[in-house]
Structure formats: C-alpha cells, structure tokens
N, C-alpha and C positions, 0 to 999 in steps of 0.2 A: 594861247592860241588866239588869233586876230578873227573879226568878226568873218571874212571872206574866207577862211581854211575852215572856221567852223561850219559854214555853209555848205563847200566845198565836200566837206566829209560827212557831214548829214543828209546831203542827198541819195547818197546809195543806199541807207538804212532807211529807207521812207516812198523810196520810189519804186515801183514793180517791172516798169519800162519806161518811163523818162532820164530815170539816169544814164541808159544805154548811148539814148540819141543826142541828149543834150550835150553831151561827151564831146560827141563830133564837133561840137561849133568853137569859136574861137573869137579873141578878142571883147566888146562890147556887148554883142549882142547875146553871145554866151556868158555873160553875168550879170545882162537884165532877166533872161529867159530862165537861167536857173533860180534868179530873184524869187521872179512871178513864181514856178512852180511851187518854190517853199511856201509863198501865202495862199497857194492856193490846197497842199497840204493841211497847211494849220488850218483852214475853214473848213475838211475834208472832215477831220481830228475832230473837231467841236460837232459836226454834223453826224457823224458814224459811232457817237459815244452810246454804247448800248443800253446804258443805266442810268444816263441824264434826262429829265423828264424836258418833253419839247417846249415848255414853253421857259425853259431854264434855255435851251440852245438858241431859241428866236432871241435872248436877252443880248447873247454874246453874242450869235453872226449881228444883230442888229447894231450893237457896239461896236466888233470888227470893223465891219463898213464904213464906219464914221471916222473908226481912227486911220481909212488906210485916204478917206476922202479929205479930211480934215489936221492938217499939221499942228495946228494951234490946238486944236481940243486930244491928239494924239500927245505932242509932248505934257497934257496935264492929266493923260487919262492911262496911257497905256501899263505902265506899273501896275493899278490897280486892276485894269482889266485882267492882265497874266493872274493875276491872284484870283480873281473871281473864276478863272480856268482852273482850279483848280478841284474843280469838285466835278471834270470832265475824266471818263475814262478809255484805254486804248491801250495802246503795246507802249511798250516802255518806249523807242525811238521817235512814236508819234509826239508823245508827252514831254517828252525833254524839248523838241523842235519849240510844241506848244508855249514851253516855259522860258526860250529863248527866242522868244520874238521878236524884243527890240534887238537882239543881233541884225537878224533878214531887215529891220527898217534900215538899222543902221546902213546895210550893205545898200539896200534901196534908195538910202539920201546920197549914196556917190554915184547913182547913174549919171548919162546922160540926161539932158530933162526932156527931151524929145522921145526918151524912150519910161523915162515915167511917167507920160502923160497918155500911152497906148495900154501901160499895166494898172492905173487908177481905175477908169471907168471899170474895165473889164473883172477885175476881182472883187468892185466893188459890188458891180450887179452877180457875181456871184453869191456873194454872203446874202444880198437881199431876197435872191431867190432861194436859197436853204432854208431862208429862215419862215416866207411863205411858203414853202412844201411841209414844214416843220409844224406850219398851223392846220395843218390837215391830216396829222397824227394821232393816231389814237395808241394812246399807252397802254403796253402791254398787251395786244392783237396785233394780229397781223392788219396790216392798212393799205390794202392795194391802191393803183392807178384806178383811175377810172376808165378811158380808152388812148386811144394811138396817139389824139393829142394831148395831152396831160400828159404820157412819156417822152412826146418829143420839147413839150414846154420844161420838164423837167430837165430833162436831159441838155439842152440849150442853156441853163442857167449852170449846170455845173460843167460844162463841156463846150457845149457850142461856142459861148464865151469867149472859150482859150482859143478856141480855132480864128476868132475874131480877133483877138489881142497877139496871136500869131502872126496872122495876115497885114497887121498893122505895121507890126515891129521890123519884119520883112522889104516891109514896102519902104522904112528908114535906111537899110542896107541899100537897096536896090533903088536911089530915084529914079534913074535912067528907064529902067521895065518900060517896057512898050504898054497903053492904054489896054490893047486887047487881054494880055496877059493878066493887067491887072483885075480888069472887069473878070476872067472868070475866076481869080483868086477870089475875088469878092463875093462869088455868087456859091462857092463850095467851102468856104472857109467854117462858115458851122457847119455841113456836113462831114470835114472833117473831123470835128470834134464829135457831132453825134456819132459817128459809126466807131469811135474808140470806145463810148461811153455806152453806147449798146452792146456791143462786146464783150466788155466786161460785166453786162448785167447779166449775160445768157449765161458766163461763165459762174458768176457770183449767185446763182438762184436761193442755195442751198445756205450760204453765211448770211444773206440778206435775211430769209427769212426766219431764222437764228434768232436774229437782232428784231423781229417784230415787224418786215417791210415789205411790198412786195413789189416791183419795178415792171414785172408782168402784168397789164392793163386788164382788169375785171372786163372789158365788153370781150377781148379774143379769149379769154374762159370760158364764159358764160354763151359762146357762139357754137363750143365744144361741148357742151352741155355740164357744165361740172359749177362747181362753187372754185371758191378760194379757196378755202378750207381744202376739199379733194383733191384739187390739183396740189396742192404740195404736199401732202400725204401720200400721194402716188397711188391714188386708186386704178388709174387705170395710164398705162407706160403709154400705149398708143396713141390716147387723145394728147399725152402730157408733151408727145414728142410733136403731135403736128401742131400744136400749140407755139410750142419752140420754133419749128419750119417756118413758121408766118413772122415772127419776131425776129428770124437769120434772115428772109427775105428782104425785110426790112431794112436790116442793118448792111446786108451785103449793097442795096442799092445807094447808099452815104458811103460807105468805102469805094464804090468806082467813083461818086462825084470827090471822094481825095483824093484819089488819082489825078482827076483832073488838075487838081489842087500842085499837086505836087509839080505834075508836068509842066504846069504854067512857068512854073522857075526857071531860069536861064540852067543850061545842060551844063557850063563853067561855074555854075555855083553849085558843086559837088557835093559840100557839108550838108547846103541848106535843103537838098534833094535825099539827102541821105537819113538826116533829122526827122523827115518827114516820111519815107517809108517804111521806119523801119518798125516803128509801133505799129 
C-alpha cells in the first residue's frame, strides 16, 4: 500500500466528522487538507492519552512541533520520536496513525509548497498549545478551565487554528475572491473552528472527565454555586443544565460567525461550501 491509500484509508477510522466533508473536495487541496487533518489527529493522540503523565506529553507535542517546523532536524529525529510514542495510549486506529507518521510527512513533502506553508505554522502552534495546556495538568484530578477565556485560548490552539489554516488554504484555491469576502473569511475563520470544538466539549463532558479534564470553565460553576467536583457528580440536574445553557450560548454565537464563514465562498464553489457546513 503506497503512503497516500494509506492515508486515504486511515482517515475514516480516526475521524468522527472530517472524513465526511473532506470527501467532498477534490484534487490538491483535498490532499493538503486531509494531510493537515492526519497531523492534527496524531497531536490529538498524544494529547488525549489518558495514562500518559503530562509532562511526558509536553516532551512529544514539543518535539512534534519541531519536526513538523524543522526538515533537517525532522529527517534525524522523527524515527525516534514514533518510538518515544510509544508509551502513549488510545484506540488501536489512533496508534497505528501515531506509529505511521512518517507515511502523513511523506504525503506532506509532495504537496504544493504554497500549501505547506498554510499547514506548518498552523499545526505547529497547535502542538505548542497542547503542550502549555498540558503544563496546567494535574495528574490524576479532575483540572478544570479556569473562566471563558482559558476555553476560548484553549480552544483556539486546538481548533481555532484549523479554521485559520483553512481560510488560508482557501484563499490558494480562490485568488481571484473579492477583498470583502476575504476580510470576513478572515474575521470568522477561528470562530469556525471554535464553535466545532465547543460542541464537541458539551458533547464530550462525561469521556473528558473519565480522562481527569474538565473543559467546562471553573468561574461558570462556581457562578451556579457548585464546585467542580459537584457538577460532574450530578448533584443537582438543574444547575448542571443552566450551566450547559450558558456554554451552548456561547458556542451557538461562533457557529453563526461560520456561517458567515462559509457564505463568504463563491455559491460555484459547491465543495468548498459543502466542506464547511456540513460539520
């Protein structure tokens, strides 16, 4: 199997809803953008390991980062790194991806380079941002946010990100885009990614704090009068749910700024409108 069918067939065992939309694209941009999402997987993988101590995960997103920044020190480093991954855990799909990483470079060093140089920055400040969230971990407790912004700085280093590295890569499809368009692309592009990754956290409460996390911000608890502790215990359904209400609110006002997002697109560019509402 060549490094692109391996790709190719590893994104549906790994993706919840990106493999749906990314489907729709075609040519170039549909094999930088499923690229990116693989490396953005594997730092997910290293980040989400539930029995990896953090200052074990800050070693490798910090090394990730380097080898996705640094070609020279990637071709003398990355073999060993997969191996140091190795004492990372997760679902068997996550782990295999993990363990073939230089496949995803390999497919990475035959992009365009116009469009490797939208997926560098972008993944890079990913990893660097896991890996400070990672230093604010406390092993084995649960470790809440602290308030609204600490989940949207969070959320912007694992999300927001792509919506920037999206908007990027877009904008290589599309020179021509009218200035207007582009400005509001620009101005909602991490809102689209925050209101995916908010989403997913209202959804995720219960496997998050499983894993020792809590993505729900200590000041909107603590406003309801409960601890940390209480609220995920479920002491009390009604506070637990307006709690929730104020975190949908939140999250619903970043999905109308991707609307925007989306609408900015030329209405002929069907995929690239389709890509984008359908997560």
């Amino acid at each position: 199997m060549d490094d692109w069918t391996y790709c190719v067939q590893t994104l549906p065992k790994v993706s919840r809803t990106f493999a749906l939309n990314i489907s729709v694209l075609r040519g170039p941009l549909h094999r930088s953008i499923l690229t990116a999402y693989l490396f953005c997987r594997i730092a997910d993988t290293v980040e989400d390991a539930a029995k990896l101590d953090p200052q074990k995960k800050i070693k490798l997103l910090t090394k990730f980062s380097r080898l996705m920044e640094d070609r020279d020190f990637r071709d003398k480093n990355l073999t060993t790194w997969v191996k140091e991954c190795e004492v990372v855990d997760g679902t068997p799909n996550d782990l295999d991806l993990l363990n073939q990483t230089q496949r995803v470079f390999n497919v990475f060093d035959s992009l365009l380079k116009n469009h490797q140089d939208q997926i560098i920055p972008s993944v890079t400040k990913m990893a660097k941002g896991m890996a400070f969230f990672q230093s604010r971990f406390q092993f084995g407790k649960i470790t809440p946010l602290g308030n609204i912004h600490d989940l949207e700085e969070y959320c912007y280093f694992v999300a927001g990100v792509v919506g920037e590295m999206l908007c990027n890569l877009f904008f290589q499809k599309l020179p021509y885009l009218p200035e207007a368009a582009r400005n509001t692309m620009r101005l909602n592009a991490v809102s689209f990614g925050l209101g995916l990754q908010m989403t997913n956290i209202s959804k995720d409460i219960i496997a998050d704090r499983d894993r020792g996390w809590s993505y729900i911000p200590e000041s909107i608890i603590s406003e309801k009068g409960l601890t940390v502790d209480e609220f995920h215990s479920g002491v009390s359904m009604e506070k637990n749910l307006q709690i929730l209400e104020s975190l949908l609110c939140k999250t619903n006002g970043h999905l109308h700024d991707a609307l925007k997002f989306t609408l900015a697109i030329p209405r002929t560019e069907i995929a690239l409108r389709l890509f984008c509402i359908w997560p």
